[in-house]
Short mmCIF file of the C-alpha atoms (twelve columns), coordinates in Angstrom:
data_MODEL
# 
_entry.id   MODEL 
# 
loop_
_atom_site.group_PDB 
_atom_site.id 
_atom_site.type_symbol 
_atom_site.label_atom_id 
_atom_site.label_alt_id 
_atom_site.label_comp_id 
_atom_site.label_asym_id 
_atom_site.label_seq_id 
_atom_site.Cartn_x 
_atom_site.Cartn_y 
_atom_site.Cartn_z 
_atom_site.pdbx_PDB_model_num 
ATOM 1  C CA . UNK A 1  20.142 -13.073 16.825 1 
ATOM 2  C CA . UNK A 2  20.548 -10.604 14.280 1 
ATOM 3  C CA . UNK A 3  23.573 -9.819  11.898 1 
ATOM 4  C CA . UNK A 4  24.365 -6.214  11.479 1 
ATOM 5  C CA . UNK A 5  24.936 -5.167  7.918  1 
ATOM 6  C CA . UNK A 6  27.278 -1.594  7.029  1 
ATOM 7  C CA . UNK A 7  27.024 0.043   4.339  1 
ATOM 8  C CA . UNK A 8  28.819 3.152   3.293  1 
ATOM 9  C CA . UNK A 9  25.847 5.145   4.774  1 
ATOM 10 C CA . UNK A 10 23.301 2.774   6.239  1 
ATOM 11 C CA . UNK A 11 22.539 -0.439  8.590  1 
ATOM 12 C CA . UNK A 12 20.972 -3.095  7.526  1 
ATOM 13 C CA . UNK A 13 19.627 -4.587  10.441 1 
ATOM 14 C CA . UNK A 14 19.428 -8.892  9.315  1 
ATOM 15 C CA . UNK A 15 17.236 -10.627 11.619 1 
ATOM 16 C CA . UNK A 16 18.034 -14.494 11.850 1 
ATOM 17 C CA . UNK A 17 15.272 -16.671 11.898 1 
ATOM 18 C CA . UNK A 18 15.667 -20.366 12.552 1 
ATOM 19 C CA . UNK A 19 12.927 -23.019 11.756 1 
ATOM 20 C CA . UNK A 20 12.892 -26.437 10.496 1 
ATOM 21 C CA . UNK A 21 14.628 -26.325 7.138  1 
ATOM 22 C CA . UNK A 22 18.075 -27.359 5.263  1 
ATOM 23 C CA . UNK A 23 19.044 -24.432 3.424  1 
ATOM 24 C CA . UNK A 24 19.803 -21.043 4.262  1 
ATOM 25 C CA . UNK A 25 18.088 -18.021 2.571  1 
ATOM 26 C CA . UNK A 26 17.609 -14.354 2.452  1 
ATOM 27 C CA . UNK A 27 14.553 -11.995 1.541  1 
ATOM 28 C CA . UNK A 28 14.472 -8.571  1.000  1 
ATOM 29 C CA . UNK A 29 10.724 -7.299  1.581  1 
ATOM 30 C CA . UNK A 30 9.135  -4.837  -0.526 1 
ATOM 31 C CA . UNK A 31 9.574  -2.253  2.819  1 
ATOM 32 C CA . UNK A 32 13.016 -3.016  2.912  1 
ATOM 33 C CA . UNK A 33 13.431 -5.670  5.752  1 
ATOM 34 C CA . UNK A 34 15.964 -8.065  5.317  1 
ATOM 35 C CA . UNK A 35 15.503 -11.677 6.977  1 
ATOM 36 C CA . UNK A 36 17.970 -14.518 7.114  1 
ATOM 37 C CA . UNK A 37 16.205 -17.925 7.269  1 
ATOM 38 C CA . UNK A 38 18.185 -20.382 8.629  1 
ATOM 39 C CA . UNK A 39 18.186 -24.495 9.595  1 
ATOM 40 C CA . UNK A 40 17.797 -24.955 13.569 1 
ATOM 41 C CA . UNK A 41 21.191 -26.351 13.812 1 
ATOM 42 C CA . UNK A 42 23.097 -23.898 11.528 1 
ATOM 43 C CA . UNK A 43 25.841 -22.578 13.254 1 
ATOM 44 C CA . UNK A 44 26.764 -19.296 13.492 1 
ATOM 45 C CA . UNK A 45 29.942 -18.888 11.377 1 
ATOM 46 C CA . UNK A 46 28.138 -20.202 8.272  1 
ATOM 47 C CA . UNK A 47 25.545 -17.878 8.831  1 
ATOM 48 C CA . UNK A 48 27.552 -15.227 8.771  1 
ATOM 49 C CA . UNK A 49 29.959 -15.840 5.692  1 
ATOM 50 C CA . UNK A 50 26.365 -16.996 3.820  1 
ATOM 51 C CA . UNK A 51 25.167 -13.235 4.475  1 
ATOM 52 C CA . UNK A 52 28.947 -11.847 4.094  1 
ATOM 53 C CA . UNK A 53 28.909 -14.010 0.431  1 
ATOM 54 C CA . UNK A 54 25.578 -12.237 -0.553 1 
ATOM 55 C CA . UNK A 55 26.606 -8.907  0.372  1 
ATOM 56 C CA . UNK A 56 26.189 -7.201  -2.353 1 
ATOM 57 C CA . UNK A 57 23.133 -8.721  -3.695 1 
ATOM 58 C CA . UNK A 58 21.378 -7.781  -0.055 1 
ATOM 59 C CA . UNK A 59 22.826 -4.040  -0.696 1 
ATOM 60 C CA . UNK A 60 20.995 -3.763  -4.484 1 
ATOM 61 C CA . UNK A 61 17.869 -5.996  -3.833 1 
ATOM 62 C CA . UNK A 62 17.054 -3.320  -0.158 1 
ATOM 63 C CA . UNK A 63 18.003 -0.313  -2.857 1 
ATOM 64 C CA . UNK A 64 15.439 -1.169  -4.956 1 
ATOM 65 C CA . UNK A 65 12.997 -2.086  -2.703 1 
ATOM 66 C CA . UNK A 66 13.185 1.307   -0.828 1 
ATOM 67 C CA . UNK A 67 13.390 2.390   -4.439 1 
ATOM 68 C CA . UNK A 68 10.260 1.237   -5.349 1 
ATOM 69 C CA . UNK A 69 8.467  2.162   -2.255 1 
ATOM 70 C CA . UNK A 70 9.429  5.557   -2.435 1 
ATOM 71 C CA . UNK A 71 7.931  5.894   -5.775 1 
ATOM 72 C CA . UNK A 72 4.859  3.970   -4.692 1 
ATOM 73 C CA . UNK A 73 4.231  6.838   -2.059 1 
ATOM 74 C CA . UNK A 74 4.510  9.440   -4.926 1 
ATOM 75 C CA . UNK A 75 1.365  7.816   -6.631 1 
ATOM 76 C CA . UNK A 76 -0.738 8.082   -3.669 1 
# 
């Protein structure tokens, strides 16, 4: 399952990964992939307004990760 993200000029692609756990949570990688780590049983509404309520903290935390990687690649 994965939960499509728009923003004004990109998708963000949100892979949902379920495992054995009670809370829900969301990293940004340093490439720029976003996961959504979820409880087995979570269903899929509160999955969605969890992501929907974190919005715009998934939009700045993938900005500066892409960010950062870009200027990585300029060191090298």
């Amino acid at each position: 399952m994965k939960y499509i993200l728009q923003t004004d000029n990109e998708t963000i692609e949100i892979p949902i990964i379920r495992s054995k756990r009670k809370t829900l949570g969301l990293e940004v990688k340093y490439d720029g992939t976003v996961n959504a780590r979820v409880p087995m049983r979570a269903p899929r509404e509160i999955i969605e307004r969890f992501i929907r309520e974190h919005e715009a903290w998934i939009i700045r935390m993938w900005q500066e990760s892409l960010e950062k990687e870009r200027n990585v690649g300029r060191m090298r």
